[in-house]
C-alpha positions, 0 to 999 in steps of 0.5 A, spaced: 635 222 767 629 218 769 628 210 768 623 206 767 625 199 771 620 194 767 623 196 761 630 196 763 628 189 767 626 187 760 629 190 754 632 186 749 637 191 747 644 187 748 647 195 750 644 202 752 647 207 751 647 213 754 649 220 750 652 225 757 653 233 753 658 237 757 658 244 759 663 245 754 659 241 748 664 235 749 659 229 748 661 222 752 658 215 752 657 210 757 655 203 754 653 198 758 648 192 759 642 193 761 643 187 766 649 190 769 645 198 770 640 195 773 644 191 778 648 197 780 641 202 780 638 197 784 644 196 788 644 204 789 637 207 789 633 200 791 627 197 786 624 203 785 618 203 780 622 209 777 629 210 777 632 217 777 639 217 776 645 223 775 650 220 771 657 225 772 663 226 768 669 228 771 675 232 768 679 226 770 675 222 765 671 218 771 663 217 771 660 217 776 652 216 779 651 222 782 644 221 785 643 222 793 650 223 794 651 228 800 655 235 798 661 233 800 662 226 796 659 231 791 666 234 792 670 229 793 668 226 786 669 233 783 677 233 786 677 225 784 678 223 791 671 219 791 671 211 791 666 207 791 665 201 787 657 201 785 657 208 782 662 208 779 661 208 771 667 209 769 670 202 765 663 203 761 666 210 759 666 211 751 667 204 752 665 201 744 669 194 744 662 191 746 659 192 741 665 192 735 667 185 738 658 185 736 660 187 729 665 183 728 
């Protein structure tokens, strides 16, 4: 998905969220702060005016940033044997509690 940097950098929203289909029509959710996505993008992928990212979902439930990943660390996170700390998405992961505790 492509993102635009300076409207990340800027947005007003308190979380994005990000809907991920699966091949077997199952939806998944990753809610996360744009200061916190930003980071880790920048982190990943450098300070690009656009952002490409592959967000993956994994049987085990772990999501991962998937982009400019070599095919081996592509199998690897598909064995779920794959660790790396920036790419990984998974506390954000239908994780709603930021935003119920937003509500009240």
């Amino acid at each position: 998905m492509p993102l635009n940097r300076q409207k990340l950098a800027t947005s007003r929203a308190d979380y994005w969220v990000f809907v991920l289909m699966g091949f077997d029509q199952n939806m998944d959710f990753v809610v996360i702060k744009p200061s916190d996505l930003l980071a880790k993008l920048d982190t990943i992928h450098g300070k690009a005016k656009t952002i490409q990212s592959y967000l993956w979902v994994t049987e085990a439930k772990r999501c991962w940033e998937a982009r400019g990943l070599n095919h081996q660390d592509q199998t690897r996170i598909a064995q779920d044997e794959y660790t790396n700390d920036v790419r990984d998405f998974s506390r954000c992961l239908n994780d709603w509690s930021p935003i119920k505790v937003l509500n009240g």
